[in-house]
C-alpha positions as CSV (number, residue, x, y, z in Angstrom):
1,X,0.0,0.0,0.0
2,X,1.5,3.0,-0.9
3,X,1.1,6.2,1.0
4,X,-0.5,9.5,-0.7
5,X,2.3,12.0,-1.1
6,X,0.3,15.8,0.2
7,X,1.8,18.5,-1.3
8,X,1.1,21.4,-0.1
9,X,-0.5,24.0,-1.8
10,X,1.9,26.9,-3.3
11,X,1.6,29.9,-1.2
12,X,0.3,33.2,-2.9
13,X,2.3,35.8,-3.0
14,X,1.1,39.1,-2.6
15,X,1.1,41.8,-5.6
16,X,-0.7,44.3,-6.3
17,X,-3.1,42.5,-8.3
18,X,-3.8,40.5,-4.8
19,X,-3.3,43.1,-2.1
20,X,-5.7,43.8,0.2
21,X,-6.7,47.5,0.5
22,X,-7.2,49.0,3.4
23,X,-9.6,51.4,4.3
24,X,-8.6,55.5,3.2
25,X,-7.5,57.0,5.7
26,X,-8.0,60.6,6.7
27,X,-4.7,62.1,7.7
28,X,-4.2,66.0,7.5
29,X,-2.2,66.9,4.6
30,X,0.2,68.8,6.2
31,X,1.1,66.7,8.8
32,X,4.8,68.8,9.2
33,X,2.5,71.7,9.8
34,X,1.1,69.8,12.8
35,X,4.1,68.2,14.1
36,X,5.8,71.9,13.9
37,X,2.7,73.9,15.8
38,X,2.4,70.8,18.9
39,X,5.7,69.7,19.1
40,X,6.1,67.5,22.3
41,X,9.3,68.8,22.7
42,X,9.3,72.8,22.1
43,X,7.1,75.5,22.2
44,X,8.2,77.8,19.2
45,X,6.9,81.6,18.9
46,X,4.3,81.6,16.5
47,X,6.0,82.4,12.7
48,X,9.3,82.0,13.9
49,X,10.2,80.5,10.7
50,X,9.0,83.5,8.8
51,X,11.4,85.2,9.8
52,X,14.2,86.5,7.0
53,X,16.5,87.1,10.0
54,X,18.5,83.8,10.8
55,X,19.7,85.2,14.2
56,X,16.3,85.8,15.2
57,X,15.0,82.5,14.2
58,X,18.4,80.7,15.9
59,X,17.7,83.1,19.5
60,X,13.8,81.5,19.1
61,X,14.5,78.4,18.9
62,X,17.3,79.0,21.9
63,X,15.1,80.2,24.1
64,X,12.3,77.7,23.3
65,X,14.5,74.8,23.9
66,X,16.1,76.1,26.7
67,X,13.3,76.7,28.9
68,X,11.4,73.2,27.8
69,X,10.8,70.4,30.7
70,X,9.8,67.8,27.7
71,X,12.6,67.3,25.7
72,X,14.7,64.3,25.5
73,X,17.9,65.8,24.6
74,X,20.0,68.7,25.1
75,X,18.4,71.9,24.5
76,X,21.2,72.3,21.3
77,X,20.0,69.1,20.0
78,X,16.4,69.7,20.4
79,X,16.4,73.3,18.7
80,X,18.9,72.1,15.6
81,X,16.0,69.2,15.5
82,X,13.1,71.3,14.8
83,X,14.9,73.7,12.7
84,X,16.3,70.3,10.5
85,X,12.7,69.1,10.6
86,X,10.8,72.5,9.5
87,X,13.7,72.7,6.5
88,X,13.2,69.3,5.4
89,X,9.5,68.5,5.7
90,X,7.6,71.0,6.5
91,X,9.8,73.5,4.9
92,X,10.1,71.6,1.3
93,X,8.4,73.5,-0.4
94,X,10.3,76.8,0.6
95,X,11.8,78.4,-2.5
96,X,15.8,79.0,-2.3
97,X,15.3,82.7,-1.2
98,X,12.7,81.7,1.6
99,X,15.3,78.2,2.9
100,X,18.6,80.7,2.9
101,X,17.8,82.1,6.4
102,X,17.1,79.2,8.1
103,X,20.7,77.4,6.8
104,X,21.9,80.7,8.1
105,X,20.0,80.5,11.2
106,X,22.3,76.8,11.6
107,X,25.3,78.3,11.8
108,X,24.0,81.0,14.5
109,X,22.6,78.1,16.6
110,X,25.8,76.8,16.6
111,X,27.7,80.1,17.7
112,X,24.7,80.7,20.7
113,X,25.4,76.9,22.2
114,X,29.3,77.3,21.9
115,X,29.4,74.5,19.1
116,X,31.1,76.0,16.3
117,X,34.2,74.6,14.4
């Protein structure tokens, strides 16, 4: 008597053909725009990074990270954060003329916390 080989079935793979789809979601647009106006971490002065003057925007975000109780870092970490963050999300779609001051504003963060080359 000979015994029944089983073979188990091939597994389907998932393509896009197959994928389930979930549900839409409804997430703001403009999440960065959210994440910049409730940070956990800082409170920022409303429009600070309106401002065309990077020293102004580098003694905001000084101030706001220095006097936080939430944030997980040091206060120079925390302020170059939000400033990468708003440049790189939020910021993205900022022309050249609008993104200069807050490179600038980098550099003068670095010079208020005593981290410059």
């Amino acid at each position: 008597m000979a015994k029944a080989s089983k073979k188990a079935a091939p597994k389907k793979r998932r393509t896009v053909a197959n994928a389930k789809k979930s549900p839409a979601k409804k997430t703001p647009r403009k999440w960065s725009a959210k994440v910049t106006s409730t940070s956990d971490a800082l409170d920022l002065e409303a429009k600070v990074f309106e401002s065309k003057d990077p020293a102004k925007i580098a003694r905001s975000l000084k101030r706001s990270a220095d006097k936080s109780n939430r944030r997980k870092t040091t206060p120079f970490q925390s302020a170059m954060s939000m400033l990468n963050f708003y440049i790189n999300r939020a910021g993205k779609n900022l022309t050249a003329k609008e993104k200069a001051p807050l490179e600038k504003a980098k550099d003068e963060l670095r010079r208020l916390y005593g981290k410059e080359d």
